[in-house]
BAGUVEX-599768 format. One record per residue: x, z, y of N, C-alpha, C in turn. Coordinates in nm, 3 decimals, padded with zeros to 5 digits, always signed. Atoms other than C-alpha are relative to their C-alpha. Layout:
// residues N
X,Z,Y,X,Z,Y,X,Z,Y
...
//
This chain:
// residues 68
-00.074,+00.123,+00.023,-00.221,+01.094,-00.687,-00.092,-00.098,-00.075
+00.057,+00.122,+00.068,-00.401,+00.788,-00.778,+00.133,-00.131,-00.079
-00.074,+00.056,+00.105,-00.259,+00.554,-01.042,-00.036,-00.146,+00.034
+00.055,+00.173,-00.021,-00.292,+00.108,-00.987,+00.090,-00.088,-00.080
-00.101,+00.090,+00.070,-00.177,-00.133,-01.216,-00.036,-00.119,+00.057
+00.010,+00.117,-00.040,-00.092,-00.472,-01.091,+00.019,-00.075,-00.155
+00.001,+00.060,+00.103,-00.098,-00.762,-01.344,+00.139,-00.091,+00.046
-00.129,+00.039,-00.051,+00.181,-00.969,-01.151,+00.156,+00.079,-00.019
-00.182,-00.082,-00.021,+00.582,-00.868,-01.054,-00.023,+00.101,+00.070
-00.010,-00.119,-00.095,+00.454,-00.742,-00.724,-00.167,-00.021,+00.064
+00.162,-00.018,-00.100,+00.113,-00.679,-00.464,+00.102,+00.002,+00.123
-00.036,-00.001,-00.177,+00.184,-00.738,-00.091,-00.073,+00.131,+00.068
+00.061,-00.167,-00.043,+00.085,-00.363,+00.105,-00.112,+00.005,-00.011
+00.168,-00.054,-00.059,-00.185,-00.443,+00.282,-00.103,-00.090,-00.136
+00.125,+00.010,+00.125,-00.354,-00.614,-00.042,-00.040,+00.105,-00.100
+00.037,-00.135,+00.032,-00.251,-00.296,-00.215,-00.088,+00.099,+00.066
+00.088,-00.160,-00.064,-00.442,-00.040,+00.026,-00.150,-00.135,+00.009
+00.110,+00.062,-00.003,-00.746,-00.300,+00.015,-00.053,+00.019,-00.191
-00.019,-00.028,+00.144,-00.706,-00.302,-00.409,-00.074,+00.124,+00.000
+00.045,-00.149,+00.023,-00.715,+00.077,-00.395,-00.129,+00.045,+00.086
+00.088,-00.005,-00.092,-00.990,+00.083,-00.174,-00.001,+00.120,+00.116
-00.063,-00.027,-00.108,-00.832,+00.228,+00.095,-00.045,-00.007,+00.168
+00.056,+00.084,-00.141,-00.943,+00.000,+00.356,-00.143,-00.132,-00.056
+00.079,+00.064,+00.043,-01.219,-00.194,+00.397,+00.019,-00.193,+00.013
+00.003,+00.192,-00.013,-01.076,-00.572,+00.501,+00.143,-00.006,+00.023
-00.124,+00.035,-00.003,-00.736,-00.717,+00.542,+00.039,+00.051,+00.139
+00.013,-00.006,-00.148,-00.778,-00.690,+00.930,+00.050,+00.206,+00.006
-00.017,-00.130,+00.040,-00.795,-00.295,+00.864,+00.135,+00.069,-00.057
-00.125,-00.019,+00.070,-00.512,-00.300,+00.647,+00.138,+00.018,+00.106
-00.111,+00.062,-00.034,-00.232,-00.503,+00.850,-00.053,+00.152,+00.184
-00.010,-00.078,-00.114,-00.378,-00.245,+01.176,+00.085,+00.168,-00.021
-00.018,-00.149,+00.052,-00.296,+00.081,+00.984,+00.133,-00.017,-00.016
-00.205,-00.004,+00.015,+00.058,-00.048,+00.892,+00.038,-00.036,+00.053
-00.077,+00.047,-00.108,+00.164,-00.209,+01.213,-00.014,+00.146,+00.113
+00.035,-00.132,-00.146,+00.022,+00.165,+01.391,+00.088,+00.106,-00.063
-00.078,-00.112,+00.101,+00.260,+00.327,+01.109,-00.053,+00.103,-00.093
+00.071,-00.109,+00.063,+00.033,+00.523,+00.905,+00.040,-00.015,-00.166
-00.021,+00.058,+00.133,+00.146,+00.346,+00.567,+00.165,+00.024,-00.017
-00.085,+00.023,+00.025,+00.461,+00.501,+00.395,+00.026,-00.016,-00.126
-00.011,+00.065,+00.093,+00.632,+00.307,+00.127,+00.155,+00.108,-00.081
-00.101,-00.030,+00.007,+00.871,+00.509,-00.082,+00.069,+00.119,+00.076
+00.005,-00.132,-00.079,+00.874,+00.825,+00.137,+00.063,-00.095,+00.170
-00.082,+00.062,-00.155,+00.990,+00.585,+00.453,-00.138,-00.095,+00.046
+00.089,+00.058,-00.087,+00.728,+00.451,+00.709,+00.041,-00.150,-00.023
-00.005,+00.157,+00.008,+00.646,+00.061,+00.648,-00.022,-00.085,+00.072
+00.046,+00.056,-00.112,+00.607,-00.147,+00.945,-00.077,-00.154,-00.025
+00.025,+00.132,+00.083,+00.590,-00.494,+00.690,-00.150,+00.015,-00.019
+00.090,+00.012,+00.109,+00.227,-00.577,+00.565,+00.027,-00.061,-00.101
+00.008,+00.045,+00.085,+00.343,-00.816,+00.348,+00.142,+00.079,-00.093
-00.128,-00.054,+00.082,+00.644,-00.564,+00.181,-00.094,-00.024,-00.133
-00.048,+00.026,+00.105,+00.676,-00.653,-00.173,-00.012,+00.129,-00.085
-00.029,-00.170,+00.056,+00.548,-00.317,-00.380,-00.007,-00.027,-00.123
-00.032,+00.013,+00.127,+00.651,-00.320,-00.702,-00.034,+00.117,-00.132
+00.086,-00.116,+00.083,+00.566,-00.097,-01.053,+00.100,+00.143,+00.055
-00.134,-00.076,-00.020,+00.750,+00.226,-00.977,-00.007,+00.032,+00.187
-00.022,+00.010,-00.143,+00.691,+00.210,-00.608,-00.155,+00.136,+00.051
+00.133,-00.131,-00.049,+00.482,+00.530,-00.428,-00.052,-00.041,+00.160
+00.036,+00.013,-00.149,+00.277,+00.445,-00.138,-00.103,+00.122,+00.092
+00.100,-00.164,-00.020,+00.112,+00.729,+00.078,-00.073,-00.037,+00.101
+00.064,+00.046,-00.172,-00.176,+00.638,+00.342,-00.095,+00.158,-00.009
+00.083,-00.068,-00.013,-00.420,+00.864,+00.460,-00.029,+00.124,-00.080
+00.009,-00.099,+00.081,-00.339,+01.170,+00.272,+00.032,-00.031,-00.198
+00.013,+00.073,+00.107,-00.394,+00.936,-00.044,+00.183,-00.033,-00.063
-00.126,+00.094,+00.034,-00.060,+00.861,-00.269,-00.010,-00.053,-00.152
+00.023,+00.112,+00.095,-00.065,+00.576,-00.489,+00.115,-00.055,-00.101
-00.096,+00.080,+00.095,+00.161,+00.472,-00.803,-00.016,-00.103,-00.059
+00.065,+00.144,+00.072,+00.194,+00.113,-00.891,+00.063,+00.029,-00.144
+00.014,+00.028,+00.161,+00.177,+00.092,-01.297,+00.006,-00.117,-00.055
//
């Protein structure tokens, strides 16, 4: 489990999995969560721009991420 604190309310997905270094470009990002590989909250995310907030678990690529 990796740990990410935002300084804002919220991070938009695919800026989160770019943040965490995840992915390497936005382009990368928005492909991985429109092909379904990105779930938000134990439920598959189809949104790039969903709204992830502190408290929120995201899981890509084996990887799961807590925003702080």
């Amino acid at each position: 489990m990796e740990k990410v604190s935002i300084n804002g309310e919220y991070i938009k997905l695919d800026s989160l999995l770019k943040l965490a270094g995840l992915v390497y470009t936005g382009g990368q990002a928005k492909m991985e969560i429109l092909d379904g590989n990105v779930s938000v909250n134990g439920e598959v995310c189809l949104m790039r721009g969903k709204k992830i907030r502190r408290g929120d678990t995201v899981l890509f690529d084996g990887v799961e991420i807590v925003i702080e």
